[in-house]
C-alpha positions as CSV (number, residue, x, y, z in Angstrom):
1,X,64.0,99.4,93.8
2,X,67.7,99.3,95.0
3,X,67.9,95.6,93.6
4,X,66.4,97.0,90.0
5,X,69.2,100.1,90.2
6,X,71.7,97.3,90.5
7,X,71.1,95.6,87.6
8,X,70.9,98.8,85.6
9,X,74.3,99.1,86.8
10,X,75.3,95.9,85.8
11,X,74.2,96.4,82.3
12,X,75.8,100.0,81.8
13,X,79.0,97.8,82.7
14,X,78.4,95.6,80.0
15,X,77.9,97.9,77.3
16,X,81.3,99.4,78.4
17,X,82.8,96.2,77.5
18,X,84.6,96.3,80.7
19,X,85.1,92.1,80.4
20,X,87.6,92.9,77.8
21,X,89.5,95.9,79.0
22,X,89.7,98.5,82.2
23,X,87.4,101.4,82.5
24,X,88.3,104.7,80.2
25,X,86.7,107.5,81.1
26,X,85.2,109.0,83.9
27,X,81.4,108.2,82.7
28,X,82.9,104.1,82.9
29,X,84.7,104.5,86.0
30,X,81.0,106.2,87.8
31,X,79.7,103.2,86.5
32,X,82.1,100.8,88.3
33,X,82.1,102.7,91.3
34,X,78.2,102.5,91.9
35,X,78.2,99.0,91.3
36,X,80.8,98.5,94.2
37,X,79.0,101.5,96.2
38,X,75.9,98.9,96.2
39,X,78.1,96.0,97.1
40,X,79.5,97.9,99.9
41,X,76.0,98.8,101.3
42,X,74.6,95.1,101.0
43,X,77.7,94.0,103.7
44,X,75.9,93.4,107.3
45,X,77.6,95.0,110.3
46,X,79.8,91.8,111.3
47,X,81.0,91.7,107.6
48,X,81.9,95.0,107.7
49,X,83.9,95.3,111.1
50,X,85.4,92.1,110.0
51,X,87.0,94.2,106.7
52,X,87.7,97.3,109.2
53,X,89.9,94.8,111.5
54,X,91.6,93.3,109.0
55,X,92.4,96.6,106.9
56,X,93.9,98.0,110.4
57,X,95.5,94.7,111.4
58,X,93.1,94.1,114.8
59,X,91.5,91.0,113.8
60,X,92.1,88.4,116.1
61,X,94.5,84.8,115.6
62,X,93.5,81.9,115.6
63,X,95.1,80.4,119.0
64,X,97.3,77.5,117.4
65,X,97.7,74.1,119.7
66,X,99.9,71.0,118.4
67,X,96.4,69.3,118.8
68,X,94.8,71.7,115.8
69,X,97.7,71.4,113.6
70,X,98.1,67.2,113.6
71,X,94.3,67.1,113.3
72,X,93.7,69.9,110.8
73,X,96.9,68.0,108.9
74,X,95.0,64.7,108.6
75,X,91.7,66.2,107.4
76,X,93.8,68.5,104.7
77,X,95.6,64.7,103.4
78,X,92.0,63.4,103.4
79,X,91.2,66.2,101.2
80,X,93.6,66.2,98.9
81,X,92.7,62.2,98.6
82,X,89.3,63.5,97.3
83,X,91.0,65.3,94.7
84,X,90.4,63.3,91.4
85,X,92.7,65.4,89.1
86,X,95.7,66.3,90.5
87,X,98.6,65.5,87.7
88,X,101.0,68.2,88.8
89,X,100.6,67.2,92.5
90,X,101.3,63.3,92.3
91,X,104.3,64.4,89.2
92,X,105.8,66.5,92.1
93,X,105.0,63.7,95.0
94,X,106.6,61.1,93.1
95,X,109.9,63.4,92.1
96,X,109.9,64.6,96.1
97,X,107.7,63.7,98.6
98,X,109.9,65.1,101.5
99,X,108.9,68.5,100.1
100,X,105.1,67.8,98.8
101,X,104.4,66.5,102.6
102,X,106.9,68.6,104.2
103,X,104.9,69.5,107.7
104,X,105.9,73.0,107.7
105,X,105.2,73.7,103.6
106,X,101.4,72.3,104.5
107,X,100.7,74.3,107.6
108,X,101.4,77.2,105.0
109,X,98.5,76.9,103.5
110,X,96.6,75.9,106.4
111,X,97.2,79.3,108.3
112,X,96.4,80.9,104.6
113,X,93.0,79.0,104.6
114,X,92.6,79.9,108.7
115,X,92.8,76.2,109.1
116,X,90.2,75.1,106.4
117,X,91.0,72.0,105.6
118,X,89.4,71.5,102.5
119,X,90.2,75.1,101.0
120,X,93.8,74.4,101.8
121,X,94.0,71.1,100.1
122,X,92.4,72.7,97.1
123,X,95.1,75.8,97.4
124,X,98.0,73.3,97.5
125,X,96.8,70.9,94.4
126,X,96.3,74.4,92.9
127,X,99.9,75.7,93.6
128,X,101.4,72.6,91.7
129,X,99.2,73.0,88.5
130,X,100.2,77.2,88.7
131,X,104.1,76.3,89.6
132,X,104.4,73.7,86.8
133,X,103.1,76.1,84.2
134,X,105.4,78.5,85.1
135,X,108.2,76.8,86.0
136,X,108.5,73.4,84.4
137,X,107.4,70.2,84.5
138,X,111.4,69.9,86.0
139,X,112.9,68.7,89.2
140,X,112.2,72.4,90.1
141,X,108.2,71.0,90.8
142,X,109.6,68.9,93.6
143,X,111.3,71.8,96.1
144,X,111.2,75.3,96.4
145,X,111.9,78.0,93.6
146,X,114.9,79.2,93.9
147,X,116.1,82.8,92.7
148,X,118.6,81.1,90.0
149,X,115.7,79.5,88.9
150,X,114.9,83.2,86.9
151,X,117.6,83.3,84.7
152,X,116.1,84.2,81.2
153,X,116.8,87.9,80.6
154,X,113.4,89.3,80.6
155,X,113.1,87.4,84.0
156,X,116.6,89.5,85.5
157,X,115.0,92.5,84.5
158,X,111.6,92.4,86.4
159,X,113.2,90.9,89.5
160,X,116.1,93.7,89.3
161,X,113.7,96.7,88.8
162,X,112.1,96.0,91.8
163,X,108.5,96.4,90.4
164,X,107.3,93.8,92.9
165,X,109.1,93.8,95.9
166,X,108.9,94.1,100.3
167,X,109.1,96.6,102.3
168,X,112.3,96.3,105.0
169,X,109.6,96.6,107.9
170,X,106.6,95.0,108.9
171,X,103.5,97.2,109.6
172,X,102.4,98.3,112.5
173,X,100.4,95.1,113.4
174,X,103.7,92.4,111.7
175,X,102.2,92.0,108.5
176,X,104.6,91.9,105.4
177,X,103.8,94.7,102.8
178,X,103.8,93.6,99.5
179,X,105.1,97.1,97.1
180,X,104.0,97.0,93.4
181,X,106.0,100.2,92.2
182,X,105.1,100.5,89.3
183,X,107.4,103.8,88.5
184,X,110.3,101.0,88.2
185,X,109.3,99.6,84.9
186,X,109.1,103.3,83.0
187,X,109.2,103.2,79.6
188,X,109.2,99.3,79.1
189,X,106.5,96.6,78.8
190,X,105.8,94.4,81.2
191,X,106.3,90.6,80.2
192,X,103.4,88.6,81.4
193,X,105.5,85.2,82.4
194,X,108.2,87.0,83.7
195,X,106.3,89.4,85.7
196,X,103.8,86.1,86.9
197,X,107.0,84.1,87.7
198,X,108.5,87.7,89.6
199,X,105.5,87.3,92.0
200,X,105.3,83.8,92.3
201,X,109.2,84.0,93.7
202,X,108.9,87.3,96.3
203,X,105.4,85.8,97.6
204,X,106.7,82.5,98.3
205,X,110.1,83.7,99.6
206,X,108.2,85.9,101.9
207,X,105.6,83.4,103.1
208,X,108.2,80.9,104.6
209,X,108.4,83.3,107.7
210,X,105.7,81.9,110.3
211,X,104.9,85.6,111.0
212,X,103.4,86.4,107.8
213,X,101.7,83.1,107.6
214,X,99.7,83.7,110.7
215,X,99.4,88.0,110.3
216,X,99.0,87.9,105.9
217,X,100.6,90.6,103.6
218,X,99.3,94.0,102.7
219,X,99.7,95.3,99.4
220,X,100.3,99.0,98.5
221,X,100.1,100.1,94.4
222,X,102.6,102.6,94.2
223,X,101.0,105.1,90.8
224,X,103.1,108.1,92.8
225,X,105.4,110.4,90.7
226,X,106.3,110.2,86.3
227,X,103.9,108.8,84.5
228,X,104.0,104.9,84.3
229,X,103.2,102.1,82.2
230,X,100.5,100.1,83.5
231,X,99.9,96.5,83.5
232,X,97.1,95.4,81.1
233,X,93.7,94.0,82.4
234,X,95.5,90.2,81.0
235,X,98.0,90.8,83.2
236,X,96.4,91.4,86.0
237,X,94.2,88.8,85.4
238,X,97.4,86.7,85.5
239,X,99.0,87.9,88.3
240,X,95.4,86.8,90.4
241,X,95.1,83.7,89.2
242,X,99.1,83.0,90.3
243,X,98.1,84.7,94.2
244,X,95.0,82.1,94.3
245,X,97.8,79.5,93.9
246,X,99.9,80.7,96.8
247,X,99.7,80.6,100.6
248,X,99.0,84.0,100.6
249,X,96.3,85.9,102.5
250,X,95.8,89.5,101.5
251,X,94.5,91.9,104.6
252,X,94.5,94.9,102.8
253,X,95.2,96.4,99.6
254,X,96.3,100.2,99.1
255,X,95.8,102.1,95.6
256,X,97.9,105.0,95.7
257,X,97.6,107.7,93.1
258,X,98.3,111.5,92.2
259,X,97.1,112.0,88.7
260,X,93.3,112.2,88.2
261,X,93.6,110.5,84.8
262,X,94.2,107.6,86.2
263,X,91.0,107.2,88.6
264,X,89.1,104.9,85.7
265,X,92.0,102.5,85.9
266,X,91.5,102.7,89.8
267,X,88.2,102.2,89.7
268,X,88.1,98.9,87.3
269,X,91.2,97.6,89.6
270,X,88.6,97.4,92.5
271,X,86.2,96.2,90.1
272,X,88.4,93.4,88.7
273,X,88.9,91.6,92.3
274,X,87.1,89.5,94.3
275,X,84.6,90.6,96.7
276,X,86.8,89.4,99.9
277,X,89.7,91.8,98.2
278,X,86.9,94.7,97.5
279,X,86.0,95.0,101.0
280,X,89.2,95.4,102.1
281,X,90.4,97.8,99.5
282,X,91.3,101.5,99.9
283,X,91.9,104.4,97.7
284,X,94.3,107.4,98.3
285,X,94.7,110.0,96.1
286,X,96.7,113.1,96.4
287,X,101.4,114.2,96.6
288,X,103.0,111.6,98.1
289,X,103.5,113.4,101.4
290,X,99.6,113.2,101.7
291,X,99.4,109.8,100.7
292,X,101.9,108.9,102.6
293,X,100.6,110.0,105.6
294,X,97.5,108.2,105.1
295,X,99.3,104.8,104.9
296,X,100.9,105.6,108.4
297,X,97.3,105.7,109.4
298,X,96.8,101.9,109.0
299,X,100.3,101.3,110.1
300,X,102.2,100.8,107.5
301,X,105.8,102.4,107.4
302,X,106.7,105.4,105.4
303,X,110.5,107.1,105.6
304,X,113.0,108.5,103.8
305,X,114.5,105.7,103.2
306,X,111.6,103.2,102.1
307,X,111.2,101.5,98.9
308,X,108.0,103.9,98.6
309,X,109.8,106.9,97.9
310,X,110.7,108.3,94.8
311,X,114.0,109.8,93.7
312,X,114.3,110.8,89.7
313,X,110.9,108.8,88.7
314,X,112.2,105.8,90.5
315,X,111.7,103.9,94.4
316,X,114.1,103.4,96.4
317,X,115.9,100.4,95.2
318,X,118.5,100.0,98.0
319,X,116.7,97.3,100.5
320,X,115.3,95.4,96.7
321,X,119.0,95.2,95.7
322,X,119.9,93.8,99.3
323,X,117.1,91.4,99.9
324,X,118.1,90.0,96.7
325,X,122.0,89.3,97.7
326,X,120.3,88.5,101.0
327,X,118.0,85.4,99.2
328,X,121.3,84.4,97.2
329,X,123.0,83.9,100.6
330,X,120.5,81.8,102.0
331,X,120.1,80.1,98.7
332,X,123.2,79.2,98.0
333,X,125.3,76.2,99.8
334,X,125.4,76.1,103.3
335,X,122.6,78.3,103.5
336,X,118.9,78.6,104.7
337,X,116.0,80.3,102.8
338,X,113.6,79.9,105.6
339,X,115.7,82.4,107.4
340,X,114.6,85.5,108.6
341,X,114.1,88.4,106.2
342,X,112.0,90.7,108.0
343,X,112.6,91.4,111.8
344,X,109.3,91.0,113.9
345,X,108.0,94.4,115.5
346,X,108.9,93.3,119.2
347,X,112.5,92.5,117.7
348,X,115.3,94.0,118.5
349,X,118.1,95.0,116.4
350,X,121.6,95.8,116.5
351,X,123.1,98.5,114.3
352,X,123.2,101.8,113.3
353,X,120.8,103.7,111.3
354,X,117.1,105.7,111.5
355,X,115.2,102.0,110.7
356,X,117.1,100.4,113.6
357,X,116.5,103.2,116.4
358,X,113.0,103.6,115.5
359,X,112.3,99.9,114.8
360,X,109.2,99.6,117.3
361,X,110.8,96.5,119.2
362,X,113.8,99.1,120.1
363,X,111.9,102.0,120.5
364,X,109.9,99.3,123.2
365,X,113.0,98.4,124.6
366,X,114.5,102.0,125.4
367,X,111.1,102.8,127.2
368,X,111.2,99.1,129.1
369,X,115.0,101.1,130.3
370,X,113.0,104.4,131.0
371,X,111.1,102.5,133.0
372,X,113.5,100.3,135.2
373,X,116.1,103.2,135.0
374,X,116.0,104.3,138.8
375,X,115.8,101.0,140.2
376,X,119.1,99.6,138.0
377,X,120.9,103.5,139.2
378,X,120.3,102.0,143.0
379,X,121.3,99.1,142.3
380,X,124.4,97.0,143.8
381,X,126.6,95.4,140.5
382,X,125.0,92.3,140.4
383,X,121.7,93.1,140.9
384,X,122.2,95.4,137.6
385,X,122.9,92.1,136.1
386,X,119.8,90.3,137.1
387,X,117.6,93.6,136.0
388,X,119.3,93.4,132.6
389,X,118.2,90.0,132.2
390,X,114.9,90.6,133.4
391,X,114.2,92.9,130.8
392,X,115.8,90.4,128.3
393,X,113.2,87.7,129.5
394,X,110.2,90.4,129.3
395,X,111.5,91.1,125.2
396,X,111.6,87.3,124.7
397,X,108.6,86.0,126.4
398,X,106.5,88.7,124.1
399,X,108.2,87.5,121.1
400,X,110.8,89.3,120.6
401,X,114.5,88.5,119.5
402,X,117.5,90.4,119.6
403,X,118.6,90.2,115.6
404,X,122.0,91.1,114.0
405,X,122.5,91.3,110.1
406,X,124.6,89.3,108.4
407,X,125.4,88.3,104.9
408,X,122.4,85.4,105.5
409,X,120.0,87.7,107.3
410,X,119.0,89.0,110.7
411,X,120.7,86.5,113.1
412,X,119.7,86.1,116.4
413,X,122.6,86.8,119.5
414,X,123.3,85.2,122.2
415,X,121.5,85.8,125.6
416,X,124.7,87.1,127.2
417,X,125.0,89.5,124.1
418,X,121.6,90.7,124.6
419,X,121.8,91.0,128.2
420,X,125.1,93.4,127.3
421,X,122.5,95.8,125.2
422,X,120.6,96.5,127.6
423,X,122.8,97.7,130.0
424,X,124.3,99.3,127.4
425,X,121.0,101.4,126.7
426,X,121.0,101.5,130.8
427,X,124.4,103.4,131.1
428,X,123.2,105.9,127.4
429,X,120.4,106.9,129.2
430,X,121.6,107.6,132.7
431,X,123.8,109.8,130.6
432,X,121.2,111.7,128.6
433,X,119.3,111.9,131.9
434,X,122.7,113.4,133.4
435,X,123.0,115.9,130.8
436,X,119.4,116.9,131.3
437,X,119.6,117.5,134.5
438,X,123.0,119.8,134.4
439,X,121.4,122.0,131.6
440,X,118.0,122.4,133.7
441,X,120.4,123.7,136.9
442,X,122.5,125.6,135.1
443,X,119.3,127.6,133.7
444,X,117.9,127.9,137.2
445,X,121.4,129.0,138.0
446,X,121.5,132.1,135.8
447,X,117.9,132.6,136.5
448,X,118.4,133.3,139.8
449,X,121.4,135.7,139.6
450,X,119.6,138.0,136.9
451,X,118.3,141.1,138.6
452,X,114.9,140.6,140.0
453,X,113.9,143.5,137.7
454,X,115.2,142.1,134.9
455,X,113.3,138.5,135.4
């Protein structure tokens, strides 16, 4: 019976026309929404806790060994060797093989794939056919896209409004967050090859960083505040085929919105992807304090200051405008563009600021201090020294970095710099416990000479 209310389904969906265009009204978007109810409900238990993990970031990594990667290398070249058709691959090869067989650009779509050899070949052979339609047939196929690379004006324009862009932090489990705000493009219409090649440039910028390659992105659909202008159905359509070419694996995707008309568009965007993307797709409807809150419940970072929050009908633009002098920097001569963009959770930065003191690697720091604080009071100078650098080693050895910012990016310090922050932190809280303690006597203090009727 279930199987036969299935293809009912199925069939209302077709008479919508919903292969040409998103759901309309709320009668289409029920329509849509049973289909996937019944998808939903044909998932087993593993294939469902699998979805759960990844959604919250607690699926487990694949343990990486030299051996895997030289072996799972040679298989993916094996691969690609089957490959009959490949014109964009070999044009590219040819121009620059240095960058075509560039170890570290092929283990990027090896993590993607979870070391699939034969799915990562495909992926790659894929990402040259996608990258010379958009970009050329050009000595641009033979290295990396570069941001002067979108120069046309349509092209400035998407990348400058920020409608695609990354959030500053990672998410709770180092995953990069992927923003589509589309608030930023009010009153204007999207241009299909611009907004493709917009994506192409932010996902592939992004995915250099070996975190993201091994943790995936997150994407949260920002429909929060004015009214927008939506991408069409061919757009979107687009934009999926482009993320199919790229080393990029998606763990979660969040559709946030707070006006009701828009829950058939919603519904046909869960519709419109792939069942691996389905599963791991959540809806969240409501202000954007309650929205927001609900992000923070799969970890991902919500402040005043984020990209996510709107000010006059428009996100925050003020990290978009940065990371974009940021990727000219490391463009640009003397540069590197596999530099780090995005500081890891267990990282600690230097600076000043509300996303530097509750970055999670320095709020984990200050409480490594907390803990070690008597011992480094009692101790003799240089035994403060070697407890500093203990805690240093602890940071490190969990992956951790102490990161400065400079005009390239977060820069990691020296060890004796590092060493100098912590006893920094050391000496700031033996004050604040100081200060504690002098307010808590003085109220004792006046406690005890109140008259005992009085207490």
């Amino acid at each position: 019976m279930e199987e036969e209310n299935e293809l009912q389904i199925e069939e209302r969906i077709k008479k919508i026309g919903y292969e040409e265009s998103f759901p309309q009204t709320e009668e289409e978007a029920n329509a849509v929404d049973d289909l996937l109810a019944n998808e939903l409900k044909g998932l087993s238990l593993h294939e469902q806790d699998k979805a759960t993990f990844d959604l919250y970031g607690l699926a487990p990594e694949i343990e990486e060994t030299e051996e895997l990667i030289e072996v799972s290398l040679k298989e993916m070249e094996k691969e690609i060797q089957k490959i009959k058709k490949k014109p964009a691959f070999e044009k590219a090869l040819k121009m620059n093989p240095g960058h075509v067989c560039n170890r570290k650009f092929r283990i990027r779509f090896l993590r993607c794939e979870f070391f699939k050899c034969k799915n990562a070949a495909k992926r790659l052979v894929f990402h040259f056919e996608k990258k010379e339609v958009l970009f050329g047939d050009g000595e641009v196929l033979g290295r990396d896209v570069r941001l002067s690379d979108l120069s046309s004006p349509q092209d400035l324009e998407h990348v400058k409004s920020g409608f695609i862009q990354l959030l500053p932090t990672r998410d709770i489990s180092g995953r990069s967050v992927l923003v589509w705000a589309a608030g930023n493009f009010k009153g204007k219409k999207y241009n299909a090859w611009s907004a493709q090649r917009t994506f192409y440039y932010v996902v592939d910028s992004a995915s250099r960083e070996e975190e993201t390659q091994k943790k995936g992105f997150v994407s949260v659909f920002w429909y929060i505040g004015p009214r927008v202008v939506l991408p069409s159905l061919g757009l979107f359509r687009k934009i999926h085929s482009t993320r199919l070419a790229m080393p990029h694996r998606m763990c979660g995707l969040h559709v946030c919105f707070d006006d009701k008309s828009l829950r058939p568009l919603v519904s046909g965007f869960r519709y419109f992807f792939d069942k691996h993307a389905r599963k791991r797709f959540r809806v969240h409807h409501g202000d954007e304090q309650k929205v927001s809150f609900q992000l923070q419940t799969y970890g991902i970072p919500f402040d005043d200051e984020s990209p996510l929050k709107v000010v006059n009908g428009q996100s925050n633009l003020t990290w978009h405008q940065k990371w974009l002098q940021l990727r000219q920097a490391q463009e640009g001569e003397g540069g590197s563009a596999d530099q780090k963009q995005i500081p890891h959770r267990f990282d600690v930065l230097f600076g000043r600021g509300c996303n530097t003191r509750e970055h999670t690697g320095n709020l984990r720091a200050t409480h490594l201090v907390d803990m070690w604080q008597k011992k480094y009071d009692e101790a003799e100078r240089f035994e403060k020294t070697s407890i500093s650098e203990k805690l240093v080693g602890i940071i490190k050895d969990s992956g951790g970095k102490f990161l400065k910012w400079e005009e390239s990016g977060w820069v990691e310090v020296e060890n004796d710099v590092a060493r100098d922050k912590i006893s920094h932190w050391f000496r700031l809280s033996r004050k604040k416990h100081a200060k504690g303690t002098k307010k808590e006597d003085s109220v004792e203090t006046q406690e005890r000479k109140r008259p005992f009727q009085q207490r």
